[in-house]
N, C-alpha and C positions, 0 to 999 in steps of 0.2 A: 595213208599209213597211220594219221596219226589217227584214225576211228576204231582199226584194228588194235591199237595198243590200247584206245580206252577200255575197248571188249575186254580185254585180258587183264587187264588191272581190276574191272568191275567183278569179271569171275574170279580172278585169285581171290578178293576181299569179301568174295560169298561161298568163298572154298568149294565151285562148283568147276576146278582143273582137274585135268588127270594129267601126268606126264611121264613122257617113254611111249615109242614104240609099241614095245606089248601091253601094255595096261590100254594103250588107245584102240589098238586093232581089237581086244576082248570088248570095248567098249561098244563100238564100230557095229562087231559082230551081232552086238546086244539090242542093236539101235539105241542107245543112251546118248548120245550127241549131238549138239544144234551144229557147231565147227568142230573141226580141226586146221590146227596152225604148224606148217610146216616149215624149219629152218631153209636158209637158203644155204647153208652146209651140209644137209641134211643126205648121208649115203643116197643114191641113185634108186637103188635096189628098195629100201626103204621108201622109200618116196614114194614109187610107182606102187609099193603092195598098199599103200595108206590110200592113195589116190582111187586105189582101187574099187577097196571096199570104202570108201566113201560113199562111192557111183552107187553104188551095189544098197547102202541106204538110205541113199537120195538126202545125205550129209554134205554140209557144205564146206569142203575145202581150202585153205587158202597158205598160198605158198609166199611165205615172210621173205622181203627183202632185205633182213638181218642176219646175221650165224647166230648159233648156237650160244654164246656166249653172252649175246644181246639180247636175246629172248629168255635165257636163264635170270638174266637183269631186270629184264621188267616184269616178271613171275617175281622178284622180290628173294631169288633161291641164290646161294651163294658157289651154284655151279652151273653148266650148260644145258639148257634145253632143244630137243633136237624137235621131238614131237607133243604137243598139246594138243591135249582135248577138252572140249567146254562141253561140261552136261547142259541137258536142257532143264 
């Protein structure tokens, strides 16, 4: 876990995050992403369509053993994040 938080500390401080949902799936769609980091609160429904199309850009994945509040924490943001994405 703690590799994964360095990743996302490294991209916040090279302003190479997206976050939300829909800004990640346009993303997704664009192929613009090396990961996606997904809440372990994160809606069900959501999950599965992000998982999805990850497949779908042979994007890597990865489902955070933290909520949304924890991940909004180490993005540095002073509210929750459900879904991140890391450009390439």
């Amino acid at each position: 876990m703690a590799d994964i938080e360095k990743t996302i500390k490294n991209a916040v401080e090279l302003n190479k995050t997206l976050m939300g949902s829909d800004e990640t799936l346009r993303a997704l769609m664009a192929d613009e992403l090396s990961l996606v980091v997904v809440a372990s609160n994160c809606p069900q429904e959501i999950a599965e369509k992000i998982a999805h199309y990850a497949q779908i850009s042979g994007t890597e994945s990865h489902k955070f053993s933290l909520a949304s509040k924890e991940l909004g924490s180490i993005c540095r943001k002073p509210f929750s994040v459900t879904v991140l994405g890391i450009k390439k």
